[in-house]
C-alpha positions in Angstrom: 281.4 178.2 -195.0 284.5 178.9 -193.5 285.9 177.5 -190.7 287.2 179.4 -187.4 290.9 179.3 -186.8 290.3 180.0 -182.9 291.1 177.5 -180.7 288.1 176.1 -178.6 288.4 177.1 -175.1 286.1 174.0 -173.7 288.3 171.5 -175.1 291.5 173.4 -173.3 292.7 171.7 -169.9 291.8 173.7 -167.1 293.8 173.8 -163.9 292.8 172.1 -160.9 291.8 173.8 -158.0 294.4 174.8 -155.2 294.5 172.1 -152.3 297.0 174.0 -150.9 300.0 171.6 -151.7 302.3 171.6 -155.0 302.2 168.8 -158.1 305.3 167.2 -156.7 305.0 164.0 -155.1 304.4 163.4 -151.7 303.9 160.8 -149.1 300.4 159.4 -148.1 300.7 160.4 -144.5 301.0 164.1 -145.6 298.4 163.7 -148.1 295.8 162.8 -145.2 297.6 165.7 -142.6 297.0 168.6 -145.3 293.8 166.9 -146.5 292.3 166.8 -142.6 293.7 170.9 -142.1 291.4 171.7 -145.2 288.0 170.8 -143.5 287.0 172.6 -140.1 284.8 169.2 -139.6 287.7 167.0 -139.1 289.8 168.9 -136.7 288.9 167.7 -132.8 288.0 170.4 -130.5 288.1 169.6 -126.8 285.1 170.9 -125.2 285.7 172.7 -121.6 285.0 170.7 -118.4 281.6 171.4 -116.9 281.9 172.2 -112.9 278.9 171.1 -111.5 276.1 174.2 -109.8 277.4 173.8 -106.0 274.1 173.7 -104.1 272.8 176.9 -102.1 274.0 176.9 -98.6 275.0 178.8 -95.4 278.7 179.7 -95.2 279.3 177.6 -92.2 277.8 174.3 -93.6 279.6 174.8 -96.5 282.5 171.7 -97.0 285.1 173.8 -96.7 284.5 175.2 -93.9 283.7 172.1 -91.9 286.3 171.8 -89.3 287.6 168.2 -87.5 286.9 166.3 -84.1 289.6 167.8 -81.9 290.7 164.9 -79.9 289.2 165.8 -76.5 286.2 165.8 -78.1 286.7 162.1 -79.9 287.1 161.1 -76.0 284.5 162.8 -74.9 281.8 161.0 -77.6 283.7 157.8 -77.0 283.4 157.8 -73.4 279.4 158.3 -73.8 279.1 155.4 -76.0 280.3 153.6 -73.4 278.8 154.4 -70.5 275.2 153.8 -73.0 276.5 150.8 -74.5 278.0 149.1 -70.7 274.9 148.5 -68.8 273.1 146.9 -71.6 276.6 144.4 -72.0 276.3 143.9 -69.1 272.6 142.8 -68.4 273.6 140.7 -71.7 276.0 138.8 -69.7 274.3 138.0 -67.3 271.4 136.5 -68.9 274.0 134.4 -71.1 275.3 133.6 -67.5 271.5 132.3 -66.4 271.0 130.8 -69.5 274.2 128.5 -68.8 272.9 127.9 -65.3 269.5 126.4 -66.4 271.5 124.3 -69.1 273.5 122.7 -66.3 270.2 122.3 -64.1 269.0 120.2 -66.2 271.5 118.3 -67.3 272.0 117.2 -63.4 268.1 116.7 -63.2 268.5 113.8 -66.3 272.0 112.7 -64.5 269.5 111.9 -61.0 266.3 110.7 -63.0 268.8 108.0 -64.6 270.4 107.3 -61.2 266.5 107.1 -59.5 265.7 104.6 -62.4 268.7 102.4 -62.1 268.6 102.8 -58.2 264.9 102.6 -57.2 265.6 105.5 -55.2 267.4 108.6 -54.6 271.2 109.5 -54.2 272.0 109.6 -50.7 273.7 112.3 -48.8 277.5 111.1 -48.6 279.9 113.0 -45.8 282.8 113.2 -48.7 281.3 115.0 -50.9 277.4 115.5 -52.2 278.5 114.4 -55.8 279.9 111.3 -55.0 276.9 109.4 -56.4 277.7 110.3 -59.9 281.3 108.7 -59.3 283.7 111.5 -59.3 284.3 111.5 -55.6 286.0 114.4 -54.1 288.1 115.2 -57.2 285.1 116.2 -59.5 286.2 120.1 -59.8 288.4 117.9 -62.1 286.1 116.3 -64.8 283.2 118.2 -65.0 281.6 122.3 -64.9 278.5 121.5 -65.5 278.1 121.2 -61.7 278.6 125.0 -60.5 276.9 128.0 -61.3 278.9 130.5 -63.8 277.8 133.2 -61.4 278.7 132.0 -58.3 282.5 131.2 -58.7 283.5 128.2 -56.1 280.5 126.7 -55.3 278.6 123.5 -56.7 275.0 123.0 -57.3 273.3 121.6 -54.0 270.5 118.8 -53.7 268.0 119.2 -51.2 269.0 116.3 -49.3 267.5 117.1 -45.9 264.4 119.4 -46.8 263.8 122.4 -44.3 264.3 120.1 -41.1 268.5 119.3 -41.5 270.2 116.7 -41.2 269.1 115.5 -37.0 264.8 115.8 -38.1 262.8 112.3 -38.2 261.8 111.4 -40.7 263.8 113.0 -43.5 262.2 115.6 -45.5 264.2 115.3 -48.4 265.9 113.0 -51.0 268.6 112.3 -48.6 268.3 108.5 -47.3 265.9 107.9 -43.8 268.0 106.1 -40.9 264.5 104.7 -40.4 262.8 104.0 -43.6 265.9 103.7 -46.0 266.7 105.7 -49.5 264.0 107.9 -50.3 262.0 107.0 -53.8 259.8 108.5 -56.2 256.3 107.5 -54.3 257.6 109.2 -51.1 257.6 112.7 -53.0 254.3 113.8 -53.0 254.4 116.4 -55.4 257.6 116.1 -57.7 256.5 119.2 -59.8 256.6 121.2 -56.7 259.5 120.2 -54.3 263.0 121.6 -55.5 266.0 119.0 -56.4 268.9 121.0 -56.5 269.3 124.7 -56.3 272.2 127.2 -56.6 274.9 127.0 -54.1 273.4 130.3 -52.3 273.3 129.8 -48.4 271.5 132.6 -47.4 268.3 131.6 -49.1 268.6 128.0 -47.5 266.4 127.2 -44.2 268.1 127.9 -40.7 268.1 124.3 -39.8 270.3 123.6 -43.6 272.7 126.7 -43.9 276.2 126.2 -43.9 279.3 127.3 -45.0 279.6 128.7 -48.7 280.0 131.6 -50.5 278.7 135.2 -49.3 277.9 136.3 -52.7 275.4 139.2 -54.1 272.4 137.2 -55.6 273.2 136.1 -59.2 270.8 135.8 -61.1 268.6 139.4 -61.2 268.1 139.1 -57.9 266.8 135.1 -57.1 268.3 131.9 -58.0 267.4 129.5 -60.1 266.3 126.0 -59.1 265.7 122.3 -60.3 262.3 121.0 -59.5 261.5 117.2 -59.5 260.1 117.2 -62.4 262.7 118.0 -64.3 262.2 122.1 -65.0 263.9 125.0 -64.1 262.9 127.9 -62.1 263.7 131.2 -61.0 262.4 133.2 -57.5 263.6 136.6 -55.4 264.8 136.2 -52.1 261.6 137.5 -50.9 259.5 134.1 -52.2 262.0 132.0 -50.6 260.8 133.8 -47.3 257.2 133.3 -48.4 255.3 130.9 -45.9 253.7 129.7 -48.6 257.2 128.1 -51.1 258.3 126.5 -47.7 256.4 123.4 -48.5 258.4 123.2 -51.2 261.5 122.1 -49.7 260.1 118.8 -48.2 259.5 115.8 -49.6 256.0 115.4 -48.5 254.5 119.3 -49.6 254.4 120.5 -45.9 255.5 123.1 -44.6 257.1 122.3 -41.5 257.2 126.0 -39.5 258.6 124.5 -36.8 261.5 124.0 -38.6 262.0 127.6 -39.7 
């Protein structure tokens, strides 16, 4: 048996494959750099940005054609906003206005029910001023508002003191105080749901015999006044039912009323 003197190729080293760097040393960082460049997977690749499909549309309505308000034109939609928006402001003020008014109507009707039940009677008329019986005298512009209308600048609230006959008619169809009876009280009213108390300061609307002096101002409140019954609610009328035959009656105490006087 004889025995081979060639060397055996399997048990000879073989060289290891290229990684594309040399047998000397090197540092880890490098290691990982040329280990990374030898695989396609590792390398990042930035993808190119998408720009979104731009919807179909006419030239003209495209963005970049749109073209700005000039600034005759900004004045032009500004001023008709505001000639829309100024009536209905307006008509809002003024029902805030009447709103106010029937908050101080009734606040003076609870200021005379106390004073009837304390008094027995009425307020009378007094020459000085017809607020004195609440005890401000002739100064009250000074203490209170609640006594004038916010639509009628300068003038108070006015109690029917004297009905539609005035001051010189017997006996006294109002709240005011008879030279022959004495103070009027609550039985002499006849029907207190139905006779006005106090009223706006409006002349015009008041009977011949009672109009005075006062302010000449447009009606305020959509064309009427508003009004304090006996009863302690509020209520609006035109001037046209204040001319009515029939809402004469209630000026007087005793639900007539009166023609003669008017």
């Amino acid at each position: 048996m004889s025995i081979s003197t060639q060397p055996n190729k399997l048990l000879e080293p073989t060289a290891a494959p290229a990684l594309g760097f040399s047998a000397a040393p090197i540092s880890s960082r490098r290691f990982i750099r040329l280990w990374l460049s030898s695989y396609p997977l590792g390398r990042c690749t930035r993808m190119p940005p998408v720009t979104p499909k731009q919807p179909d549309c006419p030239s003209d309505m495209h963005p970049n054609n749109w073209k700005a308000f000039t600034l005759v034109e900004l004045l032009v939609v500004i001023a008709i906003l505001v000639a829309l928006l100024l009536p209905a402001l307006a008509k809002a003020k003024a029902r805030g206005k009447a709103a106010v008014c029937q908050s101080n109507l009734r606040q003076v009707g609870l200021l005379m029910a106390a004073y009837v039940q304390e008094h027995g009677h009425y307020p009378e008329a007094k020459p000085n001023s017809v607020w004195s019986w609440l005890g401000f005298g002739d100064d009250w512009h000074e203490h209170t508002r609640f006594l004038q209308c916010p639509s009628i600048p300068g003038g108070a609230y006015r109690p029917i003191f004297f009905g539609s006959g005035g001051a010189a008619h017997q006996p006294c169809l109002g709240l005011a105080a008879d030279p022959t009876n004495g103070p009027i009280s609550e039985s002499v009213i006849k029907a207190p749901s139905d006779m006005i108390g106090i009223m706006d300061f409006y002349h015009p609307l008041l009977p011949p015999l009672v109009q005075g002096g006062g302010p000449r101002v447009e009606l305020p409140h959509s064309g009427g006044i508003q009004f304090l019954l006996l009863d302690g609610h509020v209520e609006h009328a035109t001037a046209a039912r204040f001319a009515d035959p029939q809402t004469r009656r209630r000026w007087n105490n005793d639900n007539q009323p009166h023609d003669e006087t008017w």
